[in-house]
Each structure stands twice: as structure tokens, then as C-alpha cells.
N, C-alpha and C positions, 0 to 999 in steps of 0.2 A: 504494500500500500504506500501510494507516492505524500508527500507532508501535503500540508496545504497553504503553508505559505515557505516564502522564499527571506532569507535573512543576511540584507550587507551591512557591511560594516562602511563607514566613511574611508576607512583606509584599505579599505581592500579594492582590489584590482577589478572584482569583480562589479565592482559596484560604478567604476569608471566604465568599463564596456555597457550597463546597464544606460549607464546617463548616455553615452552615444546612441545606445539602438533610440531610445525614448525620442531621443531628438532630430533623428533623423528624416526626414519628409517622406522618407520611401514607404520604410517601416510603418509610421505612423498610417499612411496607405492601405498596408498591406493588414496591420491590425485590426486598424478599422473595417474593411474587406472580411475578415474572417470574422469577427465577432457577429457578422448576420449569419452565415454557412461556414459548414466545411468546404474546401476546395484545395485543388491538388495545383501545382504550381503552374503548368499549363493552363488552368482554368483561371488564376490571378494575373496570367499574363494577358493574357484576352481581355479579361475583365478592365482592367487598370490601363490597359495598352501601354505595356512595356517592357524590354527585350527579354527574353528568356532568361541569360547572364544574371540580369541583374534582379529579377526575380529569385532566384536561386541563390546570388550573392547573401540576400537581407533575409531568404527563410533561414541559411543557415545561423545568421548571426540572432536571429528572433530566436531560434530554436535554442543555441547555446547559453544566448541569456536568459532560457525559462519562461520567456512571454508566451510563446508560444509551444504547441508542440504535436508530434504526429497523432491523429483522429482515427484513420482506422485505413486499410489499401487494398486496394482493387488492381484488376490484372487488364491491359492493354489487351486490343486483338493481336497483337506481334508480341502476345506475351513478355511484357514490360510490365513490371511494379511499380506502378502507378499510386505515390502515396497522400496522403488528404494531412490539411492542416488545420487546427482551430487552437481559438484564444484558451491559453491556460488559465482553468479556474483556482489562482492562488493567490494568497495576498503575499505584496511585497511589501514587508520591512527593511527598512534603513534608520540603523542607529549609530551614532555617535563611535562606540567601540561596541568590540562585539563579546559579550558574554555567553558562552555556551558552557550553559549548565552541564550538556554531557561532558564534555572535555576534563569537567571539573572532578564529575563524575566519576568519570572512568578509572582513574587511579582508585579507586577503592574497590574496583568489580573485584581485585585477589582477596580482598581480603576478606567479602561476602563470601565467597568462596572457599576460603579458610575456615572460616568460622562454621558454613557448614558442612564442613568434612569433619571437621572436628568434634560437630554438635552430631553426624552419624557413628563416629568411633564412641562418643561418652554412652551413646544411646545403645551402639553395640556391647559395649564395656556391661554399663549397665545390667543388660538382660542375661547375660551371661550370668554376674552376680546373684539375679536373683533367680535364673533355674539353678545353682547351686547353692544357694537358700531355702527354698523347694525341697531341692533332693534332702537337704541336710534335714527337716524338718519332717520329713515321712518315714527319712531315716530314725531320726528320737523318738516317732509318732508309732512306728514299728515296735523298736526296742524297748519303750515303755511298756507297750501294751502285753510284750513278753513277759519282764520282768513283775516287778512289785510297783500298783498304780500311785501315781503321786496325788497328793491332796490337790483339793480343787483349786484354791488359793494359788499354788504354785504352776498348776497344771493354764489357769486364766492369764495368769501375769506370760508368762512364756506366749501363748497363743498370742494376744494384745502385743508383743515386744517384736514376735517374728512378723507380725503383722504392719507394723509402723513401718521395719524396716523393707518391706516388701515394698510400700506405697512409697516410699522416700529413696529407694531404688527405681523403680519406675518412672517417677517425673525426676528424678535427676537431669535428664536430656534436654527437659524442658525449660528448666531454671539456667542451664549453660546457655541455651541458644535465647532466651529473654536476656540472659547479664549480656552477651557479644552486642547482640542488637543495643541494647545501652549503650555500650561502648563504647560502640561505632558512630552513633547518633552524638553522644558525646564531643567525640573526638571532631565529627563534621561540624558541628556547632563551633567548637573551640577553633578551630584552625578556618573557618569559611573562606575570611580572605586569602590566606597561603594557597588553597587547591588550586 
């Protein structure tokens, strides 16, 4: 999916080639021209009456500065592709400098990344812990029932203890990858302007 707008900067290059198309008499023509139809450069040439060259000349420069761009193409009877042009539906922004938030971004995608590799190893870690919690617990749950039964009192508090720690092993993973996200959010906040 294409954005839907277009973003220069005053100092960018691009934004120089933009101010030329924009001003150009031809362009201006040909924009105008396409914002009623789609039309393929032959059919602009006709229209506008003017030389092929230089139809061709100003599509491409329409096309590379985003004003414009290809609509959809059809085949000649000399089997030639045959392609159609219409006004781009984007808004164009010009600012002063350019801030892009992704750029800014982007040096932190490792470290989301990190954190969740790290928050699947705690999680693996974890479960592991508690199928040998588990086992250890059916294991005493066995032997008990062999031997001589223990009073309730003792028998209640153990169940409740292996209990806690089962739950407190299970969302472990969950507490790790909440603290990263703080972290990180932290960390973006604290340093904004530096990225």
C-alpha cells in the first residue's frame, strides 16, 4: 500500500525538482489535462498539441516527482504497451526540516527484538521450572500417600506454597516483557532528542 502523502524537506533536492515541475507551463498543462481522465501520452499529445519529445520529456519528470503516476495499460494493435496516466491522489508536505519519526525509530527495532527473544527464553525458562514443580509435587503427593499421612495443617500450607509458586512461575514472562517495555519507553522519552 502506497503512503498518501508525499514529505520535503526545504533542503532536500527533492523538493527543488518539485518546485521546477510545479512551475513549469508544460507540466502545469499536462496536470491539468489528466486531473479530468486518464490518458496515455499519445492521447496528451493530441490533446495539448505538442510534440511527442516533449510530452514524454514532462511525464517523466511528473512521474519522478510523485505528481503524477501510471493508471493502468493497454496493448496497441502492433502490440505496444500502451500506458495511461493520472493525477496522484497524495498530499504534498513541505517543511522547514524534515523529521522522520521512522528514522528515529528504527535504531530501537534491535532492541524490541531483544527484549522479545529474551521475554520467549524467561517464558521458556519458566515452564520448564514449573513442569519440574509439577513433577516434584506428585512426586511428594505419591510418597506421602505411601508412607505415614501428614496432618492437614501441614498437608494445606505445602499445597497453598506449591501453589503460589506455580502462579508466580507462570507470569514471570509476563512481568519481564511489561518491565522491557518500560524500559524502552523510558529510555525513548529520556533521550527523544538524541535519536
Amino acid at each position: 500500500m502506497s503512503e498518501k502523502y508525499m514529505l520535503f524537506s526545504l533542503d532536500d533536492e527533492k523538493s527543488k525538482n518539485l518546485g521546477e515541475v510545479i512551475s513549469n507551463p508544460t507540466c502545469k498543462k499536462i496536470v491539468n489535462l489528466l486531473a479530468e481522465k486518464d490518458l496515455s501520452e499519445s492521447e496528451i499529445s493530441r490533446e495539448l498539441g505538442m510534440p511527442m519529445n516533449t510530452v514524454n520529456y514532462n511525464i517523466k519528470r511528473l512521474v519522478s516527482s510523485g505528481i503524477i503516476e501510471k493508471a493502468k495499460h493497454w496493448w496497441s494493435v502492433k502490440g505496444k504497451r500502451i500506458e495511461t496516466y493520472r493525477v496522484a491522489n497524495k498530499l504534498i508536505v513541505i517543511s522547514p526540516k524534515q523529521s522522520n519519526v521512522y528514522s528515529k525509530l528504527k535504531g530501537l527495532v534491535p532492541v524490541f527484538l531483544i527484549s522479545a527473544i529474551l521475554t520467549l527464553f524467561v517464558s521458556w525458562y519458566y515452564r520448564i521450572q514449573n513442569n519440574v514443580l509439577i513433577g516434584a509435587e506428585k512426586t511428594a503427593d505419591m510418597a506421602s500417600s505411601i508412607s505415614m499421612p501428614e496432618t492437614s495443617g501441614a498437608s494445606g500450607a505445602a499445597n497453598f506454597i506449591s501453589q503460589t509458586n506455580a502462579v508466580v512461575l507462570a507470569n514471570a514472562w509476563e512481568w519481564f516483557l511489561i518491565g522491557s517495555i518500560v524500559a524502552i519507553v523510558v529510555f525513548m522519552i529520556i533521550n527523544w532528542r538524541k535519536l
